[in-house]
N, C-alpha and C positions, 0 to 999 in steps of 0.2 A: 392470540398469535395469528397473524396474517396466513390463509392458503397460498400454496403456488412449490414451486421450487425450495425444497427443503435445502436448510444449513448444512456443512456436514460438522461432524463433530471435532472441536478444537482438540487439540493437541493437548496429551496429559501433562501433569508437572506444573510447577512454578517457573518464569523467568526471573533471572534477573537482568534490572535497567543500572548500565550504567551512564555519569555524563550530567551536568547541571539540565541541559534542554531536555533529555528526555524520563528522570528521573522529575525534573517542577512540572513538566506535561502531563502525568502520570498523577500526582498531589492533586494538581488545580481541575483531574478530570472525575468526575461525581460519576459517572459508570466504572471507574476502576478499582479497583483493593486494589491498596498498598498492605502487604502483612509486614514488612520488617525493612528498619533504612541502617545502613551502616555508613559512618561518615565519620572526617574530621572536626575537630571540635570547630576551625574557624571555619568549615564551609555552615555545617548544621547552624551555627549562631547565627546566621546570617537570614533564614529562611523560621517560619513557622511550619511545624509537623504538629499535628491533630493529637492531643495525648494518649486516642487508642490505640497508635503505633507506636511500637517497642525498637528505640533507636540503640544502639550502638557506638559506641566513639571508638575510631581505630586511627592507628594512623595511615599512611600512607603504602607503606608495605607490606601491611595486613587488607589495603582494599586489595590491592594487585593482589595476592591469593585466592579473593573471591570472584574473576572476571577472569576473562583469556589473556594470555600474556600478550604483553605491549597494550591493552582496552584503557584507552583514554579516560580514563575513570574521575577526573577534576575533585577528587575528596568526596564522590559520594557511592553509594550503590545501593540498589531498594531489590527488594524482593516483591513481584506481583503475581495475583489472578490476571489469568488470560481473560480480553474481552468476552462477553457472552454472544456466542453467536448470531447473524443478524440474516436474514430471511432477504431473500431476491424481492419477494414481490413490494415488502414491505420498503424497499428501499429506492424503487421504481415510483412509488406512491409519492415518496417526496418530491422526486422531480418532476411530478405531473404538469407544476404549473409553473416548468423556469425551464430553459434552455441549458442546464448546463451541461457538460460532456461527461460521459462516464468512458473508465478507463478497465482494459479486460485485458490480463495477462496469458498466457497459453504456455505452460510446465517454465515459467520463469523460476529457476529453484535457489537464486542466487540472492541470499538475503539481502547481501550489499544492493543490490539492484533494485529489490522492493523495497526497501528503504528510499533507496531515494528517488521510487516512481511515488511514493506515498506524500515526501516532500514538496514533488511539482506536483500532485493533485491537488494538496493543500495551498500551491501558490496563485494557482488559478482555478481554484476554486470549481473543482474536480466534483458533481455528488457523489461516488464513490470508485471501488477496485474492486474488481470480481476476480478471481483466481478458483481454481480447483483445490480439493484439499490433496489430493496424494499428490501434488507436483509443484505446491508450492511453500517454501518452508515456513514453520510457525510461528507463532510471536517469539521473538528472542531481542537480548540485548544491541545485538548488530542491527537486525531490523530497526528498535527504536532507537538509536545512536545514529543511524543512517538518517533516518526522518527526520529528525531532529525535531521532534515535539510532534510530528505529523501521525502519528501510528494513536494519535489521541483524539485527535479532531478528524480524522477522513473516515467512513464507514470503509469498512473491510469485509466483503463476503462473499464467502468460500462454499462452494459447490460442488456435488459429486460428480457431475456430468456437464460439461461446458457446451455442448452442443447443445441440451436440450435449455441450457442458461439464456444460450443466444439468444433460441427459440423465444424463450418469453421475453428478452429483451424487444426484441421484431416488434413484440403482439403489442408492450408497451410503446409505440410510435418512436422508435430509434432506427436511425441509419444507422447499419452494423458495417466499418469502415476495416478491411484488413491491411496490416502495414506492412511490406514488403517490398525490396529494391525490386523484385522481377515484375512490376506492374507497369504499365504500359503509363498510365496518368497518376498528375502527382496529385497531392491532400487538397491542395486549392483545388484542383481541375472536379473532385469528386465528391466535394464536401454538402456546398448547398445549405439551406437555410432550416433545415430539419435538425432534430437533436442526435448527436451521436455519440455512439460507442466505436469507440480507438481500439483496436484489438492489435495487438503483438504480441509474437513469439519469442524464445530461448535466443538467445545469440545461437549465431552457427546454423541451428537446424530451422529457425524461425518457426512460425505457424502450422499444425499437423495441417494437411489436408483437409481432414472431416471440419476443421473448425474454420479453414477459408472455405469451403463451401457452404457454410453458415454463414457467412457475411456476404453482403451486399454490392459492397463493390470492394477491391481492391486498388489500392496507392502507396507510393514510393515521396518519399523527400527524395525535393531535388539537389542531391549532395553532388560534389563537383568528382571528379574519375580517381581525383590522387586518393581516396581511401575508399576501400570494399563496401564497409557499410557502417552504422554506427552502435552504439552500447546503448544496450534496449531502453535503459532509465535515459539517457540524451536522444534517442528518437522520440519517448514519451513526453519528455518536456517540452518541444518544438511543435508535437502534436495536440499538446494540448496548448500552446498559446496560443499556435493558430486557431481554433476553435473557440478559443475565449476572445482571440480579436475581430472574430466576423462583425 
């Protein structure tokens, strides 16, 4: 195990995934236990499961008792272990030798919303999410229902101290980019040909303090006056395409 910046520790419990995209994401990913799938007969026929998973045939009104009500559930639902925690330094090392952007949430606690920051990392080819562990919520079924298969392919990792994350982000050769409509220059105006980290905040309260002061420069998208500002997951997408189209 790589030094540097400790994991913190994932969340107790089992999820469950519901949803064809993020229950076959979950199958097709060789870091994750699947313990238990429950499903209709004609979704299950359709897909190969491993025979050391104990499957279930239910019908449709027995999935919707195992998910939240109204959970788009498409006839299936799996039970899993949480990813295993993944190490800051360790995940810096991969991007030694590529440009790609790395994306850094600040108390985003809105699963809907990491979900689908985890989606656009995934579509533009994001090396990872960094979040805090007390501020941002755990692997759950909304998360990966949100991703839609992304909560299996993007590295996710979670830190007890985000200031001192940034820190090693810095030492690792990253522009630490804070995103905020109160910034005087926007993403083009401050970006530059260096690799960087996207850091946004919570809707509402955006970015603490301690953690724009850990960033390097600050920028705004140039969104036009008729609306205040934008939903953290559609700023993060725009931020990170721009950064994948330099």
């Amino acid at each position: 195990m790589k030094k540097g910046h400790r994991p913190s520790q994932s969340a107790a419990g089992k999820p469950r995934f519901w949803g064809r995209h993020a229950v076959f994401a979950a199958l097709d990913n060789p870091e994750r236990t699947v313990r238990k799938i429950w499903g209709t007969r004609e979704t299950l026929s359709r897909i190969d499961i491993p025979t050391s998973i104990p499957v279930t045939f239910c019908d449709p009104a027995d999935l919707g008792r195992l998910v939240p009500s109204d959970a788009p559930h498409q006839g299936i639902v799996a039970e899993v272990d949480p990813l295993d925690n993944i190490w800051l330094g360790d995940l810096l090392d991969q991007g030694r030798d590529d440009n790609r952007p790395l994306i850094v949430l600040d108390q985003v606690t809105d699963p809907h919303n990491v979900g689908a920051v985890l989606r656009s990392a995934a579509a533009f080819n994001a090396l990872g999410l960094v979040t805090q562990d007390r501020h941002a919520p755990p692997e759950s079924g909304v998360i990966a229902r949100a991703a839609s298969g992304a909560l299996e392919v993007v590295p996710w990792v979670r830190v007890v101290n985000l200031a001192r994350a940034l820190d090693e982000i810095a030492e690792a050769g990253f522009w630490r980019i804070g995103m905020t409509g109160a910034a005087d220059r926007t993403l083009a105006d401050v970006m530059g040909t260096a690799r960087v980290a996207l850091v946004l905040g919570a809707e509402g309260e955006g970015m603490r303090q301690n953690t724009e002061a850990h960033c390097d420069e600050l920028a705004k998208l140039p969104i036009s006056g008729q609306v205040e500002s934008l939903n953290v997951s559609n700023a993060a997408a725009i931020a990170l395409y721009a950064a994948a189209a330099r």
